[in-house]
N, CA and C of each residue as an Amber inpcrd file, in Angstrom:
protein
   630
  76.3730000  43.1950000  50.1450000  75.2990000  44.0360000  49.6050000
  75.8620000  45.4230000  49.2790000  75.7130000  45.8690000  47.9460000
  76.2250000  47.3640000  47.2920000  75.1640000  48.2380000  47.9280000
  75.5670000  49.8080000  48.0690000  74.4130000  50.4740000  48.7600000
  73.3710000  50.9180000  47.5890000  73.3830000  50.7210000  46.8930000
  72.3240000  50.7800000  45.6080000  71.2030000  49.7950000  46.1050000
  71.7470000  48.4730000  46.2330000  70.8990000  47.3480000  46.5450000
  70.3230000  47.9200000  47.9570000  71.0300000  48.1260000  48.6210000
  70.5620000  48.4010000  50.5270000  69.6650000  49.2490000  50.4710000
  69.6060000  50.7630000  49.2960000  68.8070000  51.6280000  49.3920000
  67.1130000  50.9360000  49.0370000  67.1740000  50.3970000  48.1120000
  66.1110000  49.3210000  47.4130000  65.8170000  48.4000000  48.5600000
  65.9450000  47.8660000  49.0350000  65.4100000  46.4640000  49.8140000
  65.3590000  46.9650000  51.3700000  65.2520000  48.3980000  51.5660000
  65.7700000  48.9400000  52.9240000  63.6290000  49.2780000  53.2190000
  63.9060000  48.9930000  54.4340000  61.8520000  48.9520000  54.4390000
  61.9270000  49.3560000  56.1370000  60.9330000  50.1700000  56.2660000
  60.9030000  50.4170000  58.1800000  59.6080000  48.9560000  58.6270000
  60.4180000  48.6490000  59.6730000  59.9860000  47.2530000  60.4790000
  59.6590000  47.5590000  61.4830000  58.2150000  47.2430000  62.2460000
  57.6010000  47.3360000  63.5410000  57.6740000  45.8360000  64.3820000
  58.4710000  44.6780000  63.3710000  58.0590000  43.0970000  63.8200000
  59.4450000  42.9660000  63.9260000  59.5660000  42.3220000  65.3870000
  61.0690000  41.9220000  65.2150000  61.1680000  40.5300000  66.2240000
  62.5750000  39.8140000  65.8740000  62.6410000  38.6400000  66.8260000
  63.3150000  38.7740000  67.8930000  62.9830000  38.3080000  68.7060000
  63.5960000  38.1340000  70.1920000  65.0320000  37.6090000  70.1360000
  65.8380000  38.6480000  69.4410000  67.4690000  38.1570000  69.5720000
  67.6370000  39.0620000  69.5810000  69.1640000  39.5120000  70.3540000
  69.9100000  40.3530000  70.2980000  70.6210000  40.8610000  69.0500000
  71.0650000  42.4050000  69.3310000  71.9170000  42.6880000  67.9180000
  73.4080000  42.6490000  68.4650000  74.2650000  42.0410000  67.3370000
  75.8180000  41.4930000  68.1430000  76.4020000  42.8280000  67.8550000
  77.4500000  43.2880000  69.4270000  78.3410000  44.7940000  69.6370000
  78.8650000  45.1080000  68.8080000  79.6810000  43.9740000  67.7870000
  80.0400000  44.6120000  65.8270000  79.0700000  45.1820000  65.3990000
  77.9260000  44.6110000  65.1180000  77.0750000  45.0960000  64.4810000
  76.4020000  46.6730000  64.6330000  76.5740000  46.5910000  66.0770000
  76.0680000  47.8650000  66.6830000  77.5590000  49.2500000  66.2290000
  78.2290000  48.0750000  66.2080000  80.0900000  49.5760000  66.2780000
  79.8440000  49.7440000  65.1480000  79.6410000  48.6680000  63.9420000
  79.1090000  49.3810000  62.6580000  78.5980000  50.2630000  62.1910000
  76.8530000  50.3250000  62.9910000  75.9110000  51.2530000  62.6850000
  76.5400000  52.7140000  63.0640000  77.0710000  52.3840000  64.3680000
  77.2030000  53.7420000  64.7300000  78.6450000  54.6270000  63.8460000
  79.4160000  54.0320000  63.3960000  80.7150000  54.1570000  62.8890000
  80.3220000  55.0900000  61.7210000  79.2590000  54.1450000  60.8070000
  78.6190000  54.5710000  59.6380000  77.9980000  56.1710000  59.7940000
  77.1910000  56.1740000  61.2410000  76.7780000  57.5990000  61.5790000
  77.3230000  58.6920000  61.3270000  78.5680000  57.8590000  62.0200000
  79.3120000  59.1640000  62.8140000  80.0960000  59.6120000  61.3010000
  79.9820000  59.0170000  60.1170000  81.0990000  59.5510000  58.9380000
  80.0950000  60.2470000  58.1230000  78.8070000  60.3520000  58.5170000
  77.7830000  61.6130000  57.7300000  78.2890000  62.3180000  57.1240000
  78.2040000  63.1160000  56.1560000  78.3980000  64.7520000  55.8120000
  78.0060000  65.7980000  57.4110000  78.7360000  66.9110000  56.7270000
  78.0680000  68.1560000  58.0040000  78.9320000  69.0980000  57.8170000
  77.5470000  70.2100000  57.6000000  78.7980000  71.6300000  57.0400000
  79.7370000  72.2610000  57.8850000  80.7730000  72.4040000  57.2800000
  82.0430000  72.7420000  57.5680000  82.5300000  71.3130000  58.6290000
  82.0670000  70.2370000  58.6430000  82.9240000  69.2780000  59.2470000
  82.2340000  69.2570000  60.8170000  81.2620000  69.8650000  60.6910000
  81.0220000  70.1380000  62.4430000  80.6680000  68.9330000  63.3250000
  79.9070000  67.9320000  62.5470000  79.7590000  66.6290000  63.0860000
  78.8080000  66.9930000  64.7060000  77.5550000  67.8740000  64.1870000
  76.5530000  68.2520000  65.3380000  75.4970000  66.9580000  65.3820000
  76.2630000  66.1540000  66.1420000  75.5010000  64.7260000  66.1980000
  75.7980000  64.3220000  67.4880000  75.1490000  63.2830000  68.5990000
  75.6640000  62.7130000  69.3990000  74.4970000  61.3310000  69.1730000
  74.8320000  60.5230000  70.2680000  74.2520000  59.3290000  70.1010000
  74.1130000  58.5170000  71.7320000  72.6320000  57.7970000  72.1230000
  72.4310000  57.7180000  73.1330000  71.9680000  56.2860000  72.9990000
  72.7400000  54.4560000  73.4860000  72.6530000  53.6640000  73.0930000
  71.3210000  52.8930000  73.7990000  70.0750000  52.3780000  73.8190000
  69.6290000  52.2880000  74.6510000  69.1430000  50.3110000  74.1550000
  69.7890000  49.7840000  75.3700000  69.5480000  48.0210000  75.3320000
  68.4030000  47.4460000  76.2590000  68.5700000  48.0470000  77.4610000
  67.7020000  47.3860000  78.5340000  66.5210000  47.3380000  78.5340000
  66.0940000  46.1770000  78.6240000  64.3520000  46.0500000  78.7680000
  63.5230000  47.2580000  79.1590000  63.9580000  47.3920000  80.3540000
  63.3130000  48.2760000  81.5910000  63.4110000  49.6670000  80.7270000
  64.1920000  50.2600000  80.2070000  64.7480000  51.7200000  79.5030000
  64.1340000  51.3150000  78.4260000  63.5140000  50.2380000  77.4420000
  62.4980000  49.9980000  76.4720000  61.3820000  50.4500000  77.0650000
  61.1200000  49.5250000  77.7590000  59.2190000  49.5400000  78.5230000
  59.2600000  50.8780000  78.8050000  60.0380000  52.0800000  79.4010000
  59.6370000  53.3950000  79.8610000  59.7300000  54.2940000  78.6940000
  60.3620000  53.4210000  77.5660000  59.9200000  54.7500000  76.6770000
  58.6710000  54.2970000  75.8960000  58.3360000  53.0780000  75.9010000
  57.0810000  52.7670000  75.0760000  56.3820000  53.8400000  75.8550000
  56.2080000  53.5520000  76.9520000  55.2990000  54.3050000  77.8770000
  55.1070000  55.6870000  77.9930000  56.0390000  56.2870000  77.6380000
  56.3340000  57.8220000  76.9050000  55.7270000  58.0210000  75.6160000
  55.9870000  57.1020000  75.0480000  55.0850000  56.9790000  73.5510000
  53.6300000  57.1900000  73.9010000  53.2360000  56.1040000  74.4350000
  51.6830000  55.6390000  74.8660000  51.3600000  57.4550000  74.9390000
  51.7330000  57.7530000  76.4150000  51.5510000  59.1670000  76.9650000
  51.6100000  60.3710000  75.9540000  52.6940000  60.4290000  74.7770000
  52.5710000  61.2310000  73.5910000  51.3040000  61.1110000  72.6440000
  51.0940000  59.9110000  72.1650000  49.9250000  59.6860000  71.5900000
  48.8510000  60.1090000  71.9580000  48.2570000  60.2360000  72.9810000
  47.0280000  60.2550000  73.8410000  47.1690000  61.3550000  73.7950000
  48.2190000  62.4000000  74.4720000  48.3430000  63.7700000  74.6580000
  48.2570000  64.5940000  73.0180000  49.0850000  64.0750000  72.2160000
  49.1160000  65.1030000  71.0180000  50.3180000  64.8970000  71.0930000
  51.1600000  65.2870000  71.8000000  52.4290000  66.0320000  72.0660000
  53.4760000  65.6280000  71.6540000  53.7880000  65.2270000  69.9470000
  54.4700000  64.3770000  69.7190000  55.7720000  64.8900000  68.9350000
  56.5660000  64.0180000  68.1890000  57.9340000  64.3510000  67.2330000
  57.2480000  64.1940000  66.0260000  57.1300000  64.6530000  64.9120000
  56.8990000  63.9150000  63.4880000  58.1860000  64.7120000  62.3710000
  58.3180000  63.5740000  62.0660000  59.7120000  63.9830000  61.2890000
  60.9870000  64.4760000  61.3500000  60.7710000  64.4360000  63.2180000
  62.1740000  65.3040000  63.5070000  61.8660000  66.7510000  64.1740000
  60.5820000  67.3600000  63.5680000  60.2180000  68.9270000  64.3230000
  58.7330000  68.6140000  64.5790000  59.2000000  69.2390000  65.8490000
  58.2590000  69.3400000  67.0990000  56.8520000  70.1010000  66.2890000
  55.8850000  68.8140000  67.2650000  54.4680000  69.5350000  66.7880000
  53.6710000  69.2750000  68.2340000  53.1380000  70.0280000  68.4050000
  52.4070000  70.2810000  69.6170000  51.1580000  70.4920000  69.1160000
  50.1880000  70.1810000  70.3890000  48.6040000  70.3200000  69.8160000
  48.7400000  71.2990000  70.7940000  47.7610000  72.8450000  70.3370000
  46.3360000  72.6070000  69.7940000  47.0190000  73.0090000  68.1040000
  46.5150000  72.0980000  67.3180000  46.7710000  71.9600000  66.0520000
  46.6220000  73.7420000  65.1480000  47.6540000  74.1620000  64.2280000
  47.3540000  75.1920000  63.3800000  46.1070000  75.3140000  63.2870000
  45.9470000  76.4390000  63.2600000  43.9970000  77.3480000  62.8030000
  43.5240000  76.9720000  61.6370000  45.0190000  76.8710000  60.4830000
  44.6020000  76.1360000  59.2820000  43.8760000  75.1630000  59.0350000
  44.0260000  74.0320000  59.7610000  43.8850000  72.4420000  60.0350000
  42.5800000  72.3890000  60.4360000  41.7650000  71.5620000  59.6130000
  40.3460000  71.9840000  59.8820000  40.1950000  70.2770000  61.1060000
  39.1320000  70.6810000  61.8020000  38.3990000  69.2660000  62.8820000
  38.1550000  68.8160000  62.2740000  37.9380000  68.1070000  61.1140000
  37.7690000  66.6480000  60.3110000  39.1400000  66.0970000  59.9290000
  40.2530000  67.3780000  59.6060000  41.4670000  66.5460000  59.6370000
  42.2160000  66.0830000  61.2830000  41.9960000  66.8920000  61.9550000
  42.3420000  66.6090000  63.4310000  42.3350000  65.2330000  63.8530000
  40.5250000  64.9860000  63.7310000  39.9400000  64.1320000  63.7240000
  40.4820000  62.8670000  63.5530000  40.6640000  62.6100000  62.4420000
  41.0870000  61.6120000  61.6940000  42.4140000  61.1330000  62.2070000
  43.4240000  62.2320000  61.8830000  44.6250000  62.0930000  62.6000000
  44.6580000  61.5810000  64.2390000  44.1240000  62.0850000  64.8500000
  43.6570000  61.2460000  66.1020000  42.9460000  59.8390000  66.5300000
  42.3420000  59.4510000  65.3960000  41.9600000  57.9530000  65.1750000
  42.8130000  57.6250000  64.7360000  43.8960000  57.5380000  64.1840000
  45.0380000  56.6950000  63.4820000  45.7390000  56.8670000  64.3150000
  46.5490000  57.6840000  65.2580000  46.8520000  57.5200000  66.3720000
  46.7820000  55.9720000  67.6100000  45.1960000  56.7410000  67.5780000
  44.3030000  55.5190000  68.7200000  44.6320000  54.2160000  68.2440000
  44.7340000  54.2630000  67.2400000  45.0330000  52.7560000  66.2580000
  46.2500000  51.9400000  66.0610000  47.0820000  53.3160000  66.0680000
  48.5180000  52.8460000  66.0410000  49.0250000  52.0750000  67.2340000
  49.5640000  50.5950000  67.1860000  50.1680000  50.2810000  68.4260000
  51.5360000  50.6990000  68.2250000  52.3300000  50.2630000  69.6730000
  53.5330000  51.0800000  69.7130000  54.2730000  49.8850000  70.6770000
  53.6670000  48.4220000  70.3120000  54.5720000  48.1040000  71.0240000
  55.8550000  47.0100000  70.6520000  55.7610000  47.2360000  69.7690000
  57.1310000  46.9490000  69.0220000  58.4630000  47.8450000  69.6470000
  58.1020000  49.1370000  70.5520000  59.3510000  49.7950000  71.1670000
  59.5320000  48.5710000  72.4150000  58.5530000  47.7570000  72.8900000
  58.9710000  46.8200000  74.0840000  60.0340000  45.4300000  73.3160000
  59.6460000  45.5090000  72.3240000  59.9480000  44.2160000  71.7860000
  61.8270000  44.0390000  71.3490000  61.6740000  45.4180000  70.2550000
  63.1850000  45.6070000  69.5480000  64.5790000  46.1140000  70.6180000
  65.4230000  45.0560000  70.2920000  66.3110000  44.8190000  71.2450000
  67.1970000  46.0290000  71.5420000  67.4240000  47.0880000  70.1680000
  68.3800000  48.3120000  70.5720000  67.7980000  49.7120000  69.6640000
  67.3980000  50.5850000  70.5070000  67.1120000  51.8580000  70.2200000
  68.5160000  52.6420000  70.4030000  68.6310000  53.4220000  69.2550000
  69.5800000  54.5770000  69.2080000  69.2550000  56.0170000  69.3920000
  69.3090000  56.6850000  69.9130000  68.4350000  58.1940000  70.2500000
  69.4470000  58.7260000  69.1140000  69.4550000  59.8950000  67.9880000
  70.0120000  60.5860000  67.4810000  69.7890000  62.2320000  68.2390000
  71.3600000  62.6600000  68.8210000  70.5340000  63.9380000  69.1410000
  71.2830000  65.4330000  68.5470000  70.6210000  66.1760000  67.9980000
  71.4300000  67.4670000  67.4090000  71.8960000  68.1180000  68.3790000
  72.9920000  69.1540000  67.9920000  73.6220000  69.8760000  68.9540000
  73.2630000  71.4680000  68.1380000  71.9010000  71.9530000  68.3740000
  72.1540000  73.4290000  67.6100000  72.7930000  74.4720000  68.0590000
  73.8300000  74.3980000  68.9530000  74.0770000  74.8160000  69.2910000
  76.2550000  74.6890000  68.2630000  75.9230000  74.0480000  67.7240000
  77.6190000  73.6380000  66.8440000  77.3630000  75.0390000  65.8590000
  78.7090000  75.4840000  65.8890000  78.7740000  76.7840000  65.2510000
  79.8180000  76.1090000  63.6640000  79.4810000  76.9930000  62.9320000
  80.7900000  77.0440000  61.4150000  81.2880000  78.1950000  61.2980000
  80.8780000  79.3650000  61.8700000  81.1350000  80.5650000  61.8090000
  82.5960000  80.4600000  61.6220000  83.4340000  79.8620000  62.1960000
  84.7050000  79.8330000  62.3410000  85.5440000  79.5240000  61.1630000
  84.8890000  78.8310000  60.5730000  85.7370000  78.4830000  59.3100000
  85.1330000  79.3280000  57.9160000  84.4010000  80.5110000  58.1620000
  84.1500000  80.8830000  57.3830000  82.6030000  81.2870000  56.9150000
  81.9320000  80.4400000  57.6810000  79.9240000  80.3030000  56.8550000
  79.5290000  80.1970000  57.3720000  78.3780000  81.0980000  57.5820000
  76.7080000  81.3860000  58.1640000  76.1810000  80.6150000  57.6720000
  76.0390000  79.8810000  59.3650000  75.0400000  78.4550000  58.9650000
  73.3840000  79.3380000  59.5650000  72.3060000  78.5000000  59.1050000
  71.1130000  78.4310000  59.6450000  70.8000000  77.8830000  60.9210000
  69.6870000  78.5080000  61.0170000  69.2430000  77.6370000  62.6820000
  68.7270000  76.1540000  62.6280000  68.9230000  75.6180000  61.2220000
  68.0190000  74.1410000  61.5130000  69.2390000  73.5180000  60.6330000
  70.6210000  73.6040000  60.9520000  71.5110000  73.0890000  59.7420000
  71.6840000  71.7490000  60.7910000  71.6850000  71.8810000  61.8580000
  72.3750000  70.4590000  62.4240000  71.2300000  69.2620000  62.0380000
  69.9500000  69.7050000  61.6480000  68.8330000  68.5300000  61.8850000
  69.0240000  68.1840000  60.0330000  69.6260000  68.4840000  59.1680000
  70.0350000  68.2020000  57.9210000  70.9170000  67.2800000  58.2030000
  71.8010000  67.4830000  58.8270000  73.2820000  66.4020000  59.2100000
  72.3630000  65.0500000  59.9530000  71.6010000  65.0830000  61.0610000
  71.0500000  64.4590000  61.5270000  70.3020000  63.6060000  60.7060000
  69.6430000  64.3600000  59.5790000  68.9850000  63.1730000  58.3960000
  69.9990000  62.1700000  57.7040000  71.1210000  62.7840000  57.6440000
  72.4200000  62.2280000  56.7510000  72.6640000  61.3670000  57.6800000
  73.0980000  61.4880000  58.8790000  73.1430000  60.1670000  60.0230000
  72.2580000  59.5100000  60.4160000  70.9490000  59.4380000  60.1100000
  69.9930000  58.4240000  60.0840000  69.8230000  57.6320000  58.9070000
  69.8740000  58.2870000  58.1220000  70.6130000  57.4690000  56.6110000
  71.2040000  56.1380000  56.4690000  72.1230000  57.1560000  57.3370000
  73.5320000  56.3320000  57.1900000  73.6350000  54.6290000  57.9790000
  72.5450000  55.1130000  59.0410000  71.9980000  53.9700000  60.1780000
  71.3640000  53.2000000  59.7780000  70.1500000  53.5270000  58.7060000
  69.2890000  52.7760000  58.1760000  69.9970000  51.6160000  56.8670000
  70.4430000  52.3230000  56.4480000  71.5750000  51.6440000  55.2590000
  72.5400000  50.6000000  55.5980000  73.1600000  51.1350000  56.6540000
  73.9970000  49.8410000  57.3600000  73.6330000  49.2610000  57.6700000
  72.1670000  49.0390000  58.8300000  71.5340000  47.9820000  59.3710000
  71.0000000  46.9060000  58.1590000  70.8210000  47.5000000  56.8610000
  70.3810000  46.7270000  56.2050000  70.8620000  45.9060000  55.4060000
  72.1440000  46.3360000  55.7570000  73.1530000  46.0740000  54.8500000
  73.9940000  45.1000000  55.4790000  73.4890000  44.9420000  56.9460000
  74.1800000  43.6510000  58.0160000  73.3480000  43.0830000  58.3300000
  72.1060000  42.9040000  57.4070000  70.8110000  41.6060000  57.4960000
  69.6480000  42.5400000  58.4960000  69.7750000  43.0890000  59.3400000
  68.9050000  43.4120000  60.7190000  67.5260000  44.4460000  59.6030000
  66.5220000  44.8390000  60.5500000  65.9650000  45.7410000  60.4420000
  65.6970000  47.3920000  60.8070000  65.0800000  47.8770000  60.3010000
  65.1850000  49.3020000  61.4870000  63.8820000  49.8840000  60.9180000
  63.7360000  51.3220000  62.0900000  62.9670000  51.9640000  61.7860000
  62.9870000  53.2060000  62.4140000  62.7380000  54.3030000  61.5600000
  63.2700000  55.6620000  61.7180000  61.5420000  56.0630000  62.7250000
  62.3500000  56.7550000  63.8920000  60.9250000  56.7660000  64.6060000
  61.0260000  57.9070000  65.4650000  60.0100000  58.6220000  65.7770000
  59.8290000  60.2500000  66.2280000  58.7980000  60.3060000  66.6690000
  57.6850000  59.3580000  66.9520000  56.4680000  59.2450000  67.9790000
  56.5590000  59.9330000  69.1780000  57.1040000  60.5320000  69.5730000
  57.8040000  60.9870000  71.1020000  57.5970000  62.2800000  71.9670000
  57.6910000  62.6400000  73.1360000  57.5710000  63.5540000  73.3150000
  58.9110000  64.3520000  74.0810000  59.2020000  65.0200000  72.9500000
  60.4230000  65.5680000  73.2610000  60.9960000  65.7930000  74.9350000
  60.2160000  66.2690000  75.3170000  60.5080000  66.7040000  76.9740000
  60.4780000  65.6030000  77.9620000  59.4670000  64.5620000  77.8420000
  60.0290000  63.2020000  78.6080000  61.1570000  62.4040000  78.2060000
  61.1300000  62.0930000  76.7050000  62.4880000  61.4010000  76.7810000
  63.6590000  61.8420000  76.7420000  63.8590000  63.4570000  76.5990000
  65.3990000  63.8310000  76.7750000  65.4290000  64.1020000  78.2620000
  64.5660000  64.0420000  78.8700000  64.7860000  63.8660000  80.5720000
  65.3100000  62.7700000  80.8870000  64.2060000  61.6650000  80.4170000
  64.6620000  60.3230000  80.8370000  65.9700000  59.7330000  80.6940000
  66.6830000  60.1630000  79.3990000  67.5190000  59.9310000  78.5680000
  69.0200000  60.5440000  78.9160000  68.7790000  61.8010000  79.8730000
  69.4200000  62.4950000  80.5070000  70.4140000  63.8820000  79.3600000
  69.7780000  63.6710000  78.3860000  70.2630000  64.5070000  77.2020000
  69.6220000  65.8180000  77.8880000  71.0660000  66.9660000  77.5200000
  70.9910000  68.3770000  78.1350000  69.7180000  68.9770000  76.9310000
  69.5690000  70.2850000  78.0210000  67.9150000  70.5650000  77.7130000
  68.4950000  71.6160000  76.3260000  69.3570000  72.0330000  75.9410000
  70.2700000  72.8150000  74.7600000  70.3650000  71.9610000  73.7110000
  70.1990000  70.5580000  73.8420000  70.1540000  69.5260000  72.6470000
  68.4280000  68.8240000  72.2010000  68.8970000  68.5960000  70.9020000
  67.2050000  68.3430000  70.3950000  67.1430000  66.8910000  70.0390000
  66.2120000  66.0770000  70.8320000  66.3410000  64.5240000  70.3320000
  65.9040000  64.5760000  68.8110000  66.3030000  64.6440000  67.8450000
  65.7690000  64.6700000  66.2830000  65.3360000  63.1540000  65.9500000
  65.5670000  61.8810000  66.6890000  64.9060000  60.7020000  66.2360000
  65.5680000  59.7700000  67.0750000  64.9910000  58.5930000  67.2790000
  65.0600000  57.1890000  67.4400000  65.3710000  56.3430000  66.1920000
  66.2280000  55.7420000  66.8190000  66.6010000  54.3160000  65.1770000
  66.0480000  53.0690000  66.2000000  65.2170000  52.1560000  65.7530000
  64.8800000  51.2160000  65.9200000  65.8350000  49.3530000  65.1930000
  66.3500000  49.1800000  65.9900000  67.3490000  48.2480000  65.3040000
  66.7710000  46.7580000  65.4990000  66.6250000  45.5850000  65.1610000
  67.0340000  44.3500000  65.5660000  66.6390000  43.3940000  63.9890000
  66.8930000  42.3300000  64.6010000  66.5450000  41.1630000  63.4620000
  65.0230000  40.9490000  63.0870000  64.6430000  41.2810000  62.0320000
  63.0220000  41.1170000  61.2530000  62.3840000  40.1720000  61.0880000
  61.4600000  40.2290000  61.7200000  60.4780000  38.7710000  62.2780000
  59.5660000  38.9560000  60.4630000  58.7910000  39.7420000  59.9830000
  58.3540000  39.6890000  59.1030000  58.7580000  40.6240000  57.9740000
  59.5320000  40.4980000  56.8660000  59.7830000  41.6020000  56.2540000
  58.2580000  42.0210000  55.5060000  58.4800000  43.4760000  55.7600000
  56.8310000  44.4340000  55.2980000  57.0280000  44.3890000  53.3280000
  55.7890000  44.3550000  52.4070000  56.1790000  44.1510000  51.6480000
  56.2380000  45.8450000  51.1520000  56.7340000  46.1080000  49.9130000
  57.6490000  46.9050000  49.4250000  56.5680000  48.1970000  48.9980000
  56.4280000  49.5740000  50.0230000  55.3060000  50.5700000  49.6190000
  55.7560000  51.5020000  48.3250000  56.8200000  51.0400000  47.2700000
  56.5960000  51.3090000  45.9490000  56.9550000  52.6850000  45.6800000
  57.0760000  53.6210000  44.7510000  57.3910000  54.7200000  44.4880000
  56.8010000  55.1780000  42.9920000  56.4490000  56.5350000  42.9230000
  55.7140000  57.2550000  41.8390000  57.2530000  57.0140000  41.0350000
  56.2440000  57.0570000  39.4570000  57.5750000  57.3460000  38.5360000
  58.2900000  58.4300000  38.4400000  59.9440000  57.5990000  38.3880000
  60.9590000  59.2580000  38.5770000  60.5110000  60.0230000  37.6240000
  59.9050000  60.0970000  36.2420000  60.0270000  61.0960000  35.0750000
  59.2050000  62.0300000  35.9120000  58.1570000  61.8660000  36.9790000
  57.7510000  62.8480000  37.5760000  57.9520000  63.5340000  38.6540000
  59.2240000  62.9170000  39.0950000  59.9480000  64.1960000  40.7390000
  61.3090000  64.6670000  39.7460000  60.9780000  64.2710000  38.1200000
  62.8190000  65.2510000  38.1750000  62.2800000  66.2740000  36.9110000
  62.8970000  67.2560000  36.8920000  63.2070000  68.0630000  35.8730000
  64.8340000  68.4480000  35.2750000  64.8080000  68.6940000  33.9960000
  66.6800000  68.3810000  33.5850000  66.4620000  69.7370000  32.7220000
  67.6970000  70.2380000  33.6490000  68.0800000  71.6870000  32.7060000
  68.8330000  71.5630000  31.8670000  69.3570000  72.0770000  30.6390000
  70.5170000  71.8860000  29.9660000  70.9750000  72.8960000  29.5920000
């Protein structure tokens, strides 16, 4: 499979089968990670492998506990309730019924979670360039990428996932309190592939200067 094709046929999966993912497969994904882009070479990434049932079931259960609370990951940056002043109680609202709705237990089911975690603390200064305070969670998108693409690209499924609440699972997880869990990769073999949620036409996300 060319990564043209992988980008196209690449879909996030909540259904998976009760098989394992084989240790190639896994040295793959992570291999692929670890060759991201990252300015000046800094490679502000680490990676936290998680297989065991028991270390599944306690983070569903962290999930569960995020949901209910508010207190969750979306997209990578932290959102905490009580929601912006902006945000009116009918959108709250709503957002909190889709929540209630959402199950989460496809984290009991899928055989290998990958924690992605930033290090903002990786400097470039040294070689020259003032980086920003949110440059490592850019690299971090490039290595989830990179995860999602390979898995798909070695048959399996995945799914980029941030339901979480930052402060229980980098406890649990034992990740230092100076590092930011920026996501979960959800890995295994796809019990149902989801069908395909489509995209607006490009003539309308591009503009061409000349």
């Amino acid at each position: 499979m060319d990564v043209l094709e992988a980008i196209r046929s690449r879909r996030s999966h909540r259904l998976f089968k009760n098989m394992p993912v084989e240790q190639e497969k896994i040295d793959k994904i992570l291999d692929a990670a670890h060759w991201a882009p990252s300015p000046a070479n800094t490679q502000p990434w680490e990676f936290v492998v998680v297989r065991g049932a028991d270390a599944r079931k306690r983070l569903y259960e962290f999930s569960e506990e995020a949901k209910k609370s508010g207190r969750i990951e979306v997209r990578g940056f932290s959102y905490i309730r009580p929601l912006p002043e902006n945000i009116s109680e009918e959108s709250e609202e709503a957002e909190r019924l889709a929540l209630e709705h959402y199950s989460l237990s496809f984290l009991k089911n899928v055989p290998l979670i990958i924690a992605v975690v930033g290090l903002p603390l990786t400097s470039v200064k040294s070689a020259g360039f003032q980086e920003t305070r949110n440059s490592y969670k850019y690299s971090c998108g490039a290595v989830i990428q990179n995860m999602l693409l390979t898995a798909e690209s070695l048959g399996l499924g995945s799914l980029w996932f941030t339901l979480f609440d930052q402060k229980l699972v980098r406890q649990f997880l034992m990740i230092d309190r100076a590092k930011h869990l920026v996501a979960m990769v959800l890995v295994g073999y796809a019990a149902i592939p989801p069908p395909s949620p489509g995209r607006l036409p490009l003539k309308l996300k591009v503009t061409w200067v000349d």
